[in-house]
N, C-alpha and C positions, 0 to 999 in steps of 0.2 A: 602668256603672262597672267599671271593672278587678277583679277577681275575687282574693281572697286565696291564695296560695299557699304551700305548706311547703318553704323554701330551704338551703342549709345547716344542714342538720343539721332544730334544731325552732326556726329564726328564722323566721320569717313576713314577708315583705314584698309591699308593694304593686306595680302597674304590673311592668315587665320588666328593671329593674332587678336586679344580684345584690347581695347585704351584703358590704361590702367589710373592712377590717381597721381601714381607716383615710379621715378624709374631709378636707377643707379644714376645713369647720365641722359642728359636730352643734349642733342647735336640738331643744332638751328639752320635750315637749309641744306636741300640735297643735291646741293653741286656737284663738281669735281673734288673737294677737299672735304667738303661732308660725307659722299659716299664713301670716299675712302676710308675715313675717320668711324665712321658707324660700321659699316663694314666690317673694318680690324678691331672693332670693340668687343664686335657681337660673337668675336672668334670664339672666346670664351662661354660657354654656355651657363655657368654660374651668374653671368653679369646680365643687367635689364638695360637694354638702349631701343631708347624714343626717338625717332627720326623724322622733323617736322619736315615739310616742304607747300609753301605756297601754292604752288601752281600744281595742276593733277596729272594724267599719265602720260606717258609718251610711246603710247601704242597707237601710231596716227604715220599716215605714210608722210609726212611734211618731217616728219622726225627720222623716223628709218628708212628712208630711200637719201641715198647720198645727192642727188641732184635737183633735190628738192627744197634744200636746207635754206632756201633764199622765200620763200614763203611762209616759215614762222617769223621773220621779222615784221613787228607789227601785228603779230598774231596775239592770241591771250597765253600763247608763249611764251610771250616778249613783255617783260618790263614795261619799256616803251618810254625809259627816263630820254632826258631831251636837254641837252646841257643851253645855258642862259645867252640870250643873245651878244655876241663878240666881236668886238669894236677892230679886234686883230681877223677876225675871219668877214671883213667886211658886215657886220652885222649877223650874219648865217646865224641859228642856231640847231647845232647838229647832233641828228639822235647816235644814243649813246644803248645800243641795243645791248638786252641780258638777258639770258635764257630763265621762265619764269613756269620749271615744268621740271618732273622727275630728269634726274641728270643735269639741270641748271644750265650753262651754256653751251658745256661738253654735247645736250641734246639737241641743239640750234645750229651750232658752229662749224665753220669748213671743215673740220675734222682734221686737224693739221694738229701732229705729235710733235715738237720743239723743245727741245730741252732745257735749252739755254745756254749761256758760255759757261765755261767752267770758272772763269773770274766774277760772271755774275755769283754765284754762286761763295764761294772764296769772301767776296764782299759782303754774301751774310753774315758768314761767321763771325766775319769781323764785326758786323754791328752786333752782331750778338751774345760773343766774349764766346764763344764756343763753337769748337772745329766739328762738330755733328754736323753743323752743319753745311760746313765745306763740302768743295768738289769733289774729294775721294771719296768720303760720306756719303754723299746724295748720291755717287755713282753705285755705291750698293743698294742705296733704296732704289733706285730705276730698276738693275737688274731684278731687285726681287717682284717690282711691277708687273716689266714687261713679259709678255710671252712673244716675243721677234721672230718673225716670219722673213726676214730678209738674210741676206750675206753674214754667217757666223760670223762673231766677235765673241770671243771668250770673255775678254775683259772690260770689253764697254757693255756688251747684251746680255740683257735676262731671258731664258724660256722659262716657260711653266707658272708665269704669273697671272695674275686677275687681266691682264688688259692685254689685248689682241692690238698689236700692233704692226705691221706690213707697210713695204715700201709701192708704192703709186702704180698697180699691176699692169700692163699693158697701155704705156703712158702716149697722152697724143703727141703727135708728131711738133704742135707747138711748146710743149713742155719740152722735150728732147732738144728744138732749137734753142731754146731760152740758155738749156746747159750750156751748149757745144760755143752759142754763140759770145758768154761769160768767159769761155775756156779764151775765145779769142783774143779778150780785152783783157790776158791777162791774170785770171779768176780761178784758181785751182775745182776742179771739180770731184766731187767724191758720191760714192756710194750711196753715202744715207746724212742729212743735216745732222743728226747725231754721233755723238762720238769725238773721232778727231777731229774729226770738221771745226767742233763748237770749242777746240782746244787752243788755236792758234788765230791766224790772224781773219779766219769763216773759209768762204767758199763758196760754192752751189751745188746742186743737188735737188734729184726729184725728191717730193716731200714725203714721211714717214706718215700714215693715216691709220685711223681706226675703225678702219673698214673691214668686216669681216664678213663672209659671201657673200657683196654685195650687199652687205642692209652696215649701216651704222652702229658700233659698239662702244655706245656710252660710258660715261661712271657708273652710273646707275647700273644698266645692265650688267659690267664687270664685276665689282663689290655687291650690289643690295641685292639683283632679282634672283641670284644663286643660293640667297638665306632669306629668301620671302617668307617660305614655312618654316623656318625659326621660334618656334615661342619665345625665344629672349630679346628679339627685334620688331620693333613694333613700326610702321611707316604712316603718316598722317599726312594727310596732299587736303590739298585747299585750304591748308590753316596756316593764317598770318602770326607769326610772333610778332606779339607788338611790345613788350617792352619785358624786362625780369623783376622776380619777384623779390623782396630783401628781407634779410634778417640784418638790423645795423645795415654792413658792409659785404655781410655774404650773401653771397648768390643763393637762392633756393631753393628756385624755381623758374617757370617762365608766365606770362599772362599769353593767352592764343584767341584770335577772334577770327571766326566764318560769320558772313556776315554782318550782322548785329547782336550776333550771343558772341562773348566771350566768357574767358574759365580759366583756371589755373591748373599748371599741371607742376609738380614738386619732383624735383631732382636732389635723392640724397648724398650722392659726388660730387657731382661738377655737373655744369651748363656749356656747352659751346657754342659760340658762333661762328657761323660758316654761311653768311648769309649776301657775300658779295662786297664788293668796296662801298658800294653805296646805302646797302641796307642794313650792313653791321654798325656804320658808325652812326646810322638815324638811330636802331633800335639803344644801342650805347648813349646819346644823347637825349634821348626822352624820356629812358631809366635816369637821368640824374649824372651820366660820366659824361664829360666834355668839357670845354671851354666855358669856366663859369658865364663869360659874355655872351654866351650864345645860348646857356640852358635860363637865365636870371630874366630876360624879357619876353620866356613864354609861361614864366611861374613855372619852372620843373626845380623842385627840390637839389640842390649840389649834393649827391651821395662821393663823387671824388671828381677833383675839378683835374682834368688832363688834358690839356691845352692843343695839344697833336689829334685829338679826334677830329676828324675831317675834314684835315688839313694834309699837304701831300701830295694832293691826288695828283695820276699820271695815267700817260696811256698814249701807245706807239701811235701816232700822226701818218697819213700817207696820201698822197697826190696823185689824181689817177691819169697814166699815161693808155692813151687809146690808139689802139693802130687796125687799119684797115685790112682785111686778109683778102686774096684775089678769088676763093672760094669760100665756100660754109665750113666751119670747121666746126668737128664732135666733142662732145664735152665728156669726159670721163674724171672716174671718184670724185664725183662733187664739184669738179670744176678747178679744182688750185692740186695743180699736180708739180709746180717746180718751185725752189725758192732759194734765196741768195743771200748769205747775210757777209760783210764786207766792215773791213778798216782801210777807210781810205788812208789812214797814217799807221804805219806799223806801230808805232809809238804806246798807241790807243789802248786800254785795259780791253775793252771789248769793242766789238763791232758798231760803227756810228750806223751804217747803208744796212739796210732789212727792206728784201724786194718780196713781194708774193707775186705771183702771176695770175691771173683768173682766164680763163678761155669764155669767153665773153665778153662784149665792153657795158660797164656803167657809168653813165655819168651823175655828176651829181644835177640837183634843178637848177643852179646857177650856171652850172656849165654847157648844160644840154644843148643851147641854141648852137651853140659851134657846130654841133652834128654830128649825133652816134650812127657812126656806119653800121651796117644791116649784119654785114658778118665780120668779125673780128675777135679781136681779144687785147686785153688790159694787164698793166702791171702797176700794180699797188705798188711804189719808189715812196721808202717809208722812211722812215727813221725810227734807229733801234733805239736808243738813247734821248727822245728830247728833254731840253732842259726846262720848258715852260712849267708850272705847278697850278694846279686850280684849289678849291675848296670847296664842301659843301658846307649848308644853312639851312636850318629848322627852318621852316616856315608857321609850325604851331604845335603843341604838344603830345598830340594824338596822334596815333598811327593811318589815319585818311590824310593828314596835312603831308604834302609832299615836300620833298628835298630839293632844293635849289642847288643847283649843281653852275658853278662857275668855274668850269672846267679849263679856262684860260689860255684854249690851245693857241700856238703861235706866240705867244705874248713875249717871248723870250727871243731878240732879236739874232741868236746864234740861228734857231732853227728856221727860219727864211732862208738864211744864208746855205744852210746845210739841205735845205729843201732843194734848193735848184742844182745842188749837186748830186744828190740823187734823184731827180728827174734825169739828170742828165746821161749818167749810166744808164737808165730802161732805153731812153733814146738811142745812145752809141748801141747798144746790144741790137736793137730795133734793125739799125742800117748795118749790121755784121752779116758775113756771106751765108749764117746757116740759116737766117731768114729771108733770102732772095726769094726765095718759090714760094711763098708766103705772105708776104708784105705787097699791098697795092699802095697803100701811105701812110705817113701820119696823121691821124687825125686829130691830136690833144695832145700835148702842146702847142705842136708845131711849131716855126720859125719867131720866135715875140722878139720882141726888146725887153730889157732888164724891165721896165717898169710897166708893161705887159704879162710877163713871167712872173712878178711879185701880184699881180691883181690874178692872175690865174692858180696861182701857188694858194691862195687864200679865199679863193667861188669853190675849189676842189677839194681841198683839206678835208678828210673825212677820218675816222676813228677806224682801229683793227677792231674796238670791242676787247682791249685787253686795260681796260679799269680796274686800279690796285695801287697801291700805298697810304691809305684814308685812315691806315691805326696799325701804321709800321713798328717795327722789333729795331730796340736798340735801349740804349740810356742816356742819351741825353734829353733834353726837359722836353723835346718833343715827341716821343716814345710814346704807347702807348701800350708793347707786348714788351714783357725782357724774352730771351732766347729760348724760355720753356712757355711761351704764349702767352703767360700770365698775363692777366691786366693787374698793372701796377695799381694797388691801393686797395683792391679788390681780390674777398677770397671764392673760391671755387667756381671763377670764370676764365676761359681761356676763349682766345680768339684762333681758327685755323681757317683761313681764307687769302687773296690776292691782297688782302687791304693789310697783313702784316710785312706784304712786301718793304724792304729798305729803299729801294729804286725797281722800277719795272724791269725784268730779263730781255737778255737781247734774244726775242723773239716769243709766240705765242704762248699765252700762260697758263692754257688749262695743264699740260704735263708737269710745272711748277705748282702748279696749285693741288696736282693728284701728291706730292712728294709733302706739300705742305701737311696736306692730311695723314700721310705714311707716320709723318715725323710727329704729327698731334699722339698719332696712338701709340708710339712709341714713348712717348714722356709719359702720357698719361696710364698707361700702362705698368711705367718702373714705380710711376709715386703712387700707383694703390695696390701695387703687387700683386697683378689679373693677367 
């Protein structure tokens, strides 16, 4: 990997590139949806793209060893946002972890490739007044993605793209029962989560991962480190975007601060953001865009008052069920090698039940006194769909003042109800014949009463870490992107992150979020004709 260096002055850039003054585009954050987006910009060698990223490299074995991914949480990896104490999670207040490093969370996260349903998908379009972005749409941007290492499909799979994708290679014998044992209850089993699986009413299935020899293959590493020596791609790590620059209403640039120096850097196209649910709609709200009631009593300037910045938010909920195994079991790809997304009503546009599995158990600190067995393994009994909605809040004008996140999990009395129906599935699955040789007990839940089960449903509650809807795509007054990203009111800024989600996908959203960026470069792309 290209080696960090000190250039101008104390800016820091990657590859052999120098920081220039000014670029065609700057893409704010190097996530999933930003690498991708800078990435497909930089194709063009005529075009200049500036590729910020907070956080610095991710040449660290906590990052590329797949079984280690559990040790950048709470690292200076991590974000390390922390959502507001919750009167529905008994008080808890539960971190809300983000990847804060080259590759963004794709460099942190279990490494689980998800597509999504194909109605999630369908239901962009819809909010977006255009079929680009429907499920047949997006299923050629995956293909052009993926390079699939698993069971040909001509019409669902892509080879030969940026991202190395492969099914769960010599999976433990607890992932294999999780299938077989699904198959028992009922639960069709397939190949790969992707595909048909995510067409009808789910399934299960070992999980699709971005594991390549054994080490972890990023966004970053897919898209950016293969045009590091680019001179039209420039990457800057440890620089905070703290708010954009204005002409009137245009966009023109960004303000950047390491440190205590900050500077401006000027973008004569366009600006993106791609800075996460959390940090697009702060930097959005302390430039002047947001809910005038939220920008008016920190004194920020109303450049355009849009009511829907960060507001929305969402993000898959799950319950962790624990069970005792009779010996030690091995943990392979990282640990989540199986996963199960389910309509308990055939009815349902998409799947309500989203299980992961982890071969390990954790509990949470509220729960731990029950007693985490020595050797076992968990199932995250999640829900695809919850209805609860949170918000975030400036706490003050400036890019140090943090985000209040009132992420309001549970607050929505369906998903209690729908909690204890999917605990209850990991349970049934639990006592299925293909985990006799397996299973010494349960350890978490076990036997409650309803009003037992609702105080455990609510100590255990914990976040996937799939945060997104904060500056969603649609036209109604709470909008914030229409279906070419744009920010309404605002010119030459476009949002491409989790946060223009309409509603979160049924299931994990960096591969929604890599399609997100596919689809930025492509709009952005027809309207400067590059």
């Amino acid at each position: 990997m290209s080696t960090i260096s000190n250039i101008s002055g104390i800016r820091p850039t990657l590859g052999n590139s120098q920081l220039a003054d000014r670029y065609d585009f700057i893409v704010c954050g190097a996530g999933s949806a930003g690498c991708a987006l800078a990435g497909r910009l930089a194709e063009n060698p005529s075009v200049s793209v500036l590729l910020i990223e907070a956080g610095g490299t991710d040449d660290v074995p906590e990052v590329l060893t797949p079984g280690q991914w559990p040790l950048n949480l709470g690292s200076e990896r991590d974000w390390q946002f922390v959502a507001q104490p919750n009167a529905h999670l008994n008080q808890r207040a539960i971190p809300l972890n983000m990847g804060k490093v080259l590759g963004g969370s794709s460099s942190i996260n279990v490494m689980v490739w998800a597509r999504g349903h194909q109605n999630d998908w369908d239901h962009f379009a819809q909010e977006a007044d255009d079929e680009a972005w429907g499920y047949r749409s997006v299923l050629e941007i995956y293909r052009r993605i993926e390079d699939w290492q698993g069971a040909p499909d001509a019409i669902r799979r892509g080879v030969g793209g940026p991202v190395h994708v492969d099914t769960a290679r010599s999976p433990q014998p607890v992932a294999m029962a999780m299938v077989q044992a699904a198959e028992s209850l009922g639960i069709p089993a397939f190949d790969s989560p992707n595909g048909s699986m995510m067409e009808g009413r789910g399934g299960v299935a070992l999980n699709d991962l971005i594991v390549k020899a054994g080490l972890r293959s990023s966004m970053f590493r897919s898209y950016i480190l293969p045009r590091m020596d680019q001179p039209n791609l420039t990457v800057l790590v440890h620089t905070q975007v703290t708010r954009l620059v204005f002409n009137g209403t245009t966009v023109v640039g960004v303000e950047v601060m390491q440190g205590s120096h900050r500077t401006q850097i000027m973008a004569d196209r366009e600006v993106i953001l791609s800075m996460g649910a959390i940090n697009t709609p702060k930097v959005l709200m302390q430039s002047g865009i947001g809910p005038e009631t939220e920008l008016r009593p920190h004194g920020i300037p109303v450049i355009q008052h849009l009511p829907g910045v960060g507001r929305n938010h969402q993000d898959h909920v799950s319950f962790g069920c624990i069970f005792e195994s009779k010996q030690p079991l091995a943990v392979g790809n990282g640990g989540s090698e199986a996963t199960l997304y389910w309509k308990t009503d055939p009815s349902l546009d998409t799947p309500d039940v989203f299980h992961c599995q982890l071969e390990f158990p954790v509990a949470t600190p509220e729960t731990a006194h029950r007693g985490v067995p020595e050797h076992g393994w968990m199932v995250f009994a999640g829900l695809a769909h919850p209805k609860s909605r949170g918000s975030l809040h400036l706490t003050g004008s400036d890019a140090h003042h943090p985000v209040r996140i009132e992420a309001n999990t549970l607050s929505h009395p369906d998903d209690v109800r729908s909690a204890m129906a999917t605990i209850e599935i990991a349970r049934e699955m639990a006592r299925a014949p293909a985990f006799s040789h397996l299973l010494k007990r349960e350890a978490m839940p076990g036997d409650l009463s309803a009003a037992e089960m609702e105080s455990y449903i609510r100590d255990s509650a914990v976040t996937f870490w799939h945060q997104a809807c904060t500056a969603k795509m649609g036209h109604d007054s709470m909008s914030v992107v229409n279906g070419r990203l744009q920010v309404y009111g605002v010119d030459r800024l476009r949002i491409a992150d989790a946060s223009i989600m309409p509603n979160v996908p049924s299931g994990n959203t960096m591969a929604p979020c890599v399609v997100i960026g596919e689809r930025a470069a492509e709009i952005i792309k027809q309207a400067h004709g590059i």
